[in-house]
N, C-alpha and C positions, 0 to 999 in steps of 0.2 A: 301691136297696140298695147296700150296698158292694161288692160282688164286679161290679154292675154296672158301676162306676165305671173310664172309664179312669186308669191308673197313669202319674206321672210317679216318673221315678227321675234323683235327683240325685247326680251320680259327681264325682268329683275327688281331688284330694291333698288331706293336712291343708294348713291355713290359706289356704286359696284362695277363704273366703269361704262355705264351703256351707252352716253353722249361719246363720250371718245372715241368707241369702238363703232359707232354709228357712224360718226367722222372718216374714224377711216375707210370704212366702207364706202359710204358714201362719196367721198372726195373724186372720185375717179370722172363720173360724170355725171351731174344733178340735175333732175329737171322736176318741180314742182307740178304734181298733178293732184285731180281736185277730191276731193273729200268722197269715199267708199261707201255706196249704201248700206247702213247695218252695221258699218264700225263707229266708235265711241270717236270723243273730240276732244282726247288729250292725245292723238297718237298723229306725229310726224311721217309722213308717206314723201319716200323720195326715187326715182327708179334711180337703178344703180347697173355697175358692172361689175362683176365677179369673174377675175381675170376677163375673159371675153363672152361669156355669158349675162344675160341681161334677167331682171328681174327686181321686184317692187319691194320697196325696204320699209317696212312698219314698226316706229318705235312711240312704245306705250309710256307712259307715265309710268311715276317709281313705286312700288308697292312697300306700303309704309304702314306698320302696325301703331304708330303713334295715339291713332284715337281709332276707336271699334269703327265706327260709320267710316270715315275717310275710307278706310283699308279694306272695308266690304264694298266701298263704291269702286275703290279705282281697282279693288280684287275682280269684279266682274267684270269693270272694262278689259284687263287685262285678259281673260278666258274667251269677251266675246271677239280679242283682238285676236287670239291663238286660236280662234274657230275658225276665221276667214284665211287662217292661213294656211300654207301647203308645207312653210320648213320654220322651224319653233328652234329659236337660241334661247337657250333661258342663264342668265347670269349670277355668277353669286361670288363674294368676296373671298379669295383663297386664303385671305389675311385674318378669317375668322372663323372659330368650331359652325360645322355646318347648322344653318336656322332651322329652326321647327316650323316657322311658318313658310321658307323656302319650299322644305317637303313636304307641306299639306300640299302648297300650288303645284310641286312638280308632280306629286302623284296624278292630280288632278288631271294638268297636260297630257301623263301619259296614255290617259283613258282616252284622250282623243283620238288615238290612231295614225299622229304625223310624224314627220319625220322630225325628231328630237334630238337636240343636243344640248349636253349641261358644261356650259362654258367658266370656270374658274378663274375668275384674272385674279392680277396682281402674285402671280405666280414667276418674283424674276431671276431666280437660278434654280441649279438642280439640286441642291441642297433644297430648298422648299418642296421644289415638285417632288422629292423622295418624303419629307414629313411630312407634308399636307395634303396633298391630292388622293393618298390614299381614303380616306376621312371620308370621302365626298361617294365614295362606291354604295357607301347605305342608303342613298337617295333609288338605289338598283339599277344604277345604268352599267351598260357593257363597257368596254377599254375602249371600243372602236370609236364611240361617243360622249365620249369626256375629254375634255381638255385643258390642260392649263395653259394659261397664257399669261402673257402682261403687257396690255396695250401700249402702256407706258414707255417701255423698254422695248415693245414690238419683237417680242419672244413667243415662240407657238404660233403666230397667227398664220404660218403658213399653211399648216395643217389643216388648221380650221379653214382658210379659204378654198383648200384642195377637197376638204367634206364638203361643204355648201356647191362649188361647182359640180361634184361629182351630181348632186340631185337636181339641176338646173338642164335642160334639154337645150341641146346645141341650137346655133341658130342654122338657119336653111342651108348657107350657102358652110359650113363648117364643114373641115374633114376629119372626123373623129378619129380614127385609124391614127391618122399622121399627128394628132398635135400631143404635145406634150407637156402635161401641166407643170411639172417642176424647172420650165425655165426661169433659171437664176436670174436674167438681167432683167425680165418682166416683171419678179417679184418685187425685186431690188425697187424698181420703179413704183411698182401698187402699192407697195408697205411703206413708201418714202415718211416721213415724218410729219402728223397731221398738223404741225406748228407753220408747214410750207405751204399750208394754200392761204393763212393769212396774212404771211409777208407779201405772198404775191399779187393779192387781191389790193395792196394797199397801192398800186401803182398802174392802176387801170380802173377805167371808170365803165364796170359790169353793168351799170343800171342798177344794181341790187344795194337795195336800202337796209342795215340792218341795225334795226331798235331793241335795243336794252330800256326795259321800263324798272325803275328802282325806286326806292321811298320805303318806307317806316312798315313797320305789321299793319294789314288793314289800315291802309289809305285808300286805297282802292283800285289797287294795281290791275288784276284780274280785271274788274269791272271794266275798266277803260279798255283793256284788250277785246272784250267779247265788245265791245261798243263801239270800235274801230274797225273790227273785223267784220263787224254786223250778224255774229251770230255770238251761239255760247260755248265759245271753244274751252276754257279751263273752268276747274272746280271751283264753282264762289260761293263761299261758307261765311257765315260770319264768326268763325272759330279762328282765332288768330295764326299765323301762320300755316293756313289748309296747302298754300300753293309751296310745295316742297322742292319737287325736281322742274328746273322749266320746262317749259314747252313751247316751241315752237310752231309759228302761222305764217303761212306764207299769203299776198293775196295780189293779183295784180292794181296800179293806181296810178293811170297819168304816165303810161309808157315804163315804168317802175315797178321793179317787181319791191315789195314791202315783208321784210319778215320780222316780226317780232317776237321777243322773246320776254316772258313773264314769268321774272324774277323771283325767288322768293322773298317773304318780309326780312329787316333785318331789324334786331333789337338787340337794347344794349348788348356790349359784349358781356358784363358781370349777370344777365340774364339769360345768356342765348345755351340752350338746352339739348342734346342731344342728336336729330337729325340738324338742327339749325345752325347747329357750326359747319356741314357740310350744305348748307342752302349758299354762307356768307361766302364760301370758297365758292363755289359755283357762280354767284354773282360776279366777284371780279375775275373768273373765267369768262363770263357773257362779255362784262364790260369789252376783256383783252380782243374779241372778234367781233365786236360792233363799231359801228361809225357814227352813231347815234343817240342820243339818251334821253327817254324823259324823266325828270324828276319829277316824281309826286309827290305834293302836299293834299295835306288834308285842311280844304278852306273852312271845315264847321273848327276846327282845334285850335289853340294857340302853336308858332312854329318852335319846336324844340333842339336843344342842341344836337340830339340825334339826326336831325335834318342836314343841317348844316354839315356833320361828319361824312355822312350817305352822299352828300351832292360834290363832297370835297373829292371822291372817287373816280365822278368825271371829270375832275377839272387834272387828278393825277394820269389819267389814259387821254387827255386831248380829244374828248369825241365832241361832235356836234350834238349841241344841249338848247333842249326847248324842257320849261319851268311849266308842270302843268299843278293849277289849281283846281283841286278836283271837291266834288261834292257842293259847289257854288249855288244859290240860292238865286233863284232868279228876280226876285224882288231885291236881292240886297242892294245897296249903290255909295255901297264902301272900297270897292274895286281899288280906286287910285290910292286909296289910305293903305290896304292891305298889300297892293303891289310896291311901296315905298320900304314897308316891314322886310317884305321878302327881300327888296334889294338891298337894304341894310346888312341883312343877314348871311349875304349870298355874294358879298361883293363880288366875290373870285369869277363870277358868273355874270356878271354886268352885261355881258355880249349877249346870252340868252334871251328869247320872247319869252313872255309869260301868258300863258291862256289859260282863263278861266273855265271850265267846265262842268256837265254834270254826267257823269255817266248813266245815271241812273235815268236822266229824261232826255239824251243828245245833245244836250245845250253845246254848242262850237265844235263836236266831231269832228262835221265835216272840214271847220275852218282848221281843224290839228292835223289834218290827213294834207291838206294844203300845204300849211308850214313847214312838215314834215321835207316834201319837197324839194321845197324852197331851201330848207334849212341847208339837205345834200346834195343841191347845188353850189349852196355856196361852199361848202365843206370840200366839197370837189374839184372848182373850177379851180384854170388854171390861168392865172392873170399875163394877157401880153406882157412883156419886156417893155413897151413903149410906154405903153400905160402905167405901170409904176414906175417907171422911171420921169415922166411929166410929172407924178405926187410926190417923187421923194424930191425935185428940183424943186417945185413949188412953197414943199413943206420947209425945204431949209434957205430959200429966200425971205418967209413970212420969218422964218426962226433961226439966226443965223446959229451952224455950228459952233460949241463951248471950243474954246480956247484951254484947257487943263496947263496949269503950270508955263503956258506960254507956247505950248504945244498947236500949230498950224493942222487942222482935222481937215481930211478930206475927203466925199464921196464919191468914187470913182464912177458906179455905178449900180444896179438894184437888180434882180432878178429871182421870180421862184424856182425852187430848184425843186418841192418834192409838194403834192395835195393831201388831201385827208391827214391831218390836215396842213392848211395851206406854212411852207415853211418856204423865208424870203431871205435872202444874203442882201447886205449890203456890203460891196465891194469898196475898200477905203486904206487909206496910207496906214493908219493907227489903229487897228480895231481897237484892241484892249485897252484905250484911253475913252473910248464912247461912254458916256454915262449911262445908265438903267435908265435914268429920266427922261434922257433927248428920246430913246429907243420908245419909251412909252408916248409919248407926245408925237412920235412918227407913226406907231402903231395908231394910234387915236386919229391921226391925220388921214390916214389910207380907211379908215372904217368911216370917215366923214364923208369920202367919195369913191369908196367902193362897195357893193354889200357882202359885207363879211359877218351880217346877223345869225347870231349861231352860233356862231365855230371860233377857236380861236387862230390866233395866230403866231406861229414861232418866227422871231425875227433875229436872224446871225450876224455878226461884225465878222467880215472876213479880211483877209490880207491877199496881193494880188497871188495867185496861184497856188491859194489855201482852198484846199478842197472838203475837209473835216470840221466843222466844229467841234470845241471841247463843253463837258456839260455848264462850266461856268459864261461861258461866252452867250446861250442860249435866253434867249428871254422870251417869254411866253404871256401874254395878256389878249 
């Protein structure tokens, strides 16, 4: 059972690697279990397996000297996150002279009496590991317990998984005598490359929802998470960019498991300051493994060009997108005037719902948790072959096909070939003679009798026994 499970807890600064290497650990087998009496509510819990040994994976939020309070808040979560545990990874960038604030926390850890390890990524030849790693000994760890590695490059982490199993108790039925942990093709397998569980996932429909929440500094990103989630899971400051490394919620809703992730702010780029250029790379790493997004605005503010750049990020990853207006006044009843703005501003996102909200009093939660749904269903399904093909006959009876230069077009036939999103061939004598416009007015026709709210749609001109598109042939609205 879970509570039986020893706990690994993984500590570090932002961008030192902990999401990735949390990835990879995690990836092998995941299963969302629920919130630890006594631990803080920036830390992700997932059980995991470590080669064949089981055990509960605790990752904290990023320890961030940015502002004095932040970094004494999430410094304590972090300590009371390394109390409840049995084995302590602590992380630190091998790309930089060792931190002072590193070694106050790592001193700290050591007084706890766990099993400790000081893990150095971004260590990815031996050239480094001979000039840097040394460096890292005045922290006073042993050889046996220091490591370089580089997630990235998937260098070192054998070791490291061969220390963690070592402190991990077999399971009942194991034969400790006989097994041998340096089987090469098992590793080969564990360590495969964390970029292969989201190709894979895009071609099965897991149940699992996952939301990217993005917008401007202080819109109100955080608030709408804890107001979804229904409790107060991340840090909500009204200090501009408080929410640094994300953080992940998992919750169940409606057969669906829902994870989201909260983003940090993004501000301009001739503004964005120190931790916050690795918040904006983090973001379009969320975007790259979600299927989901919502955009927030801020309904008290006028909409800014920054908005429009931030929303233009989901419309370049294709994820299903719900426009949420947040901080909505409940008296107002300007709704249709301001949703007219957005959609000016937003063309590229014309498919998207817009809901109004307030985080701050519930105002539509529940209806966003709905949509949500709704949204990756539609984002998912996968349309009969009959069915589009009745719309695409229909569409070009009402519209006959363009003629170009004299050229006789023809649709052979329509079908999707891939979801998430949903991406349609049409089968035809001519592709490369199809206009952008017909394609657009087809696309517009199949969204008038299909619901494809939400999500967009990739629609291809193919040739008979073309099986590739090329990126120009691709149209997406």
């Amino acid at each position: 059972m879970t509570n039986e499970l020893k706990k690994i807890a993984l500590i570090g600064q932002p961008n030192v690697g902990k999401s990735s290497l949390f990835n990879r650990i995690a990836k092998k087998r995941i299963a969302i279990v629920s919130d630890m009496a006594g631990t803080t509510r920036d830390i992700r819990k997932h059980e995991v397996e470590i080669l064949d040994r089981d055990a509960l994976m605790l990752d904290t939020g990023g320890i961030d000297d940015t502002n004095d309070a932040i970094f004494s808040n999430v410094k304590r979560k972090a300590v009371e996150c390394a109390k409840e545990a049995d084995i302590i990874l602590f992380m630190v960038d091998g790309k930089k002279i060792p931190d002072e604030k590193d070694k106050e926390l790592f001193y700290e850890l050591q007084t706890l009496g766990k099993k400790l390890a000081l893990v150095v990524n971004k260590i990815d030849n031996d050239k480094e590991k001979d000039e840097r790693l040394w460096a890292f000994f005045e922290f006073g760890i042993d050889e046996e317990n220091l490591f370089g590695i580089s997630v990235s490059h998937n260098r070192g982490t054998k070791s490291l998984f061969e220390w963690i199993w070592e402190k991990l108790p077999p399971r009942d039925e194991e034969e400790v005598i006989n097994y041998e942990v340096d089987d090469d093709d098992y590793l080969e397998d564990f360590l495969a490359p964390v970029e292969d569980i989201n190709e894979s996932a895009d071609f099965q429909d897991d149940g699992e929802i996952r939301v990217a929440i993005i917008g401007r500094t202080n819109v109100g990103k955080s608030s709408i998470l804890n107001a979804l989630v229904g409790a107060e899971r991340s840090v909500v400051s009204p200090i501009a960019g408080t929410t640094i490394d994300p953080v992940d919620e998992s919750f169940e809703y409606k057969d669906k498991n829902i994870t989201f992730v909260d983003t940090a702010g993004l501000r301009r780029r001739g503004k964005i300051e120190g931790i916050e250029k690795f918040a904006l790379m983090r973001t379009k790493e969320m975007l790259e493994i979600a299927n989901l997004a919502l955009v927030v605005l801020d309904a008290s503010e006028e909409l800014y060009d920054l908005d429009e750049k931030i929303a233009g990020l989901v419309d370049q990853y294709g994820l299903g997108t719900i426009i949420v207006l947040n901080k909505w006044d409940e008296n107002r009843e300007d709704f249709k005037e301001f949703e007219e703005k957005v959609r000016r501003k937003f063309k590229f996102l014309y498919y998207a719902p817009i809901i109004a909200v307030s985080a701050k009093t519930g105002r539509s939660i529940d209806r966003l948790k709905d949509k949500l749904v709704e949204i990756y269903e539609n984002y998912s399904q996968r349309v009969p072959t009959s069915t589009l093909n009745k719309a695409i006959e229909t569409a070009v009876m009402r519209h006959a096909l363009p003629s170009p230069a004299g050229n006789f077009l023809r649709i052979y036939y329509s079908t999707q070939f891939e979801t998430k999103p949903p991406r349609i061939a049409l089968i035809m004598n001519k592709p490369k003679l199809l206009h952008f416009s017909y394609k657009r007015y087809l696309i517009n026709f199949l969204r008038d009798n299909i619901n494809f709210e939400g999500t967009p749609i990739h629609l291809v001109a193919r040739g008979k026994g073309q099986r590739e598109e090329s990126e120009e042939e691709l149209e997406d609205f």
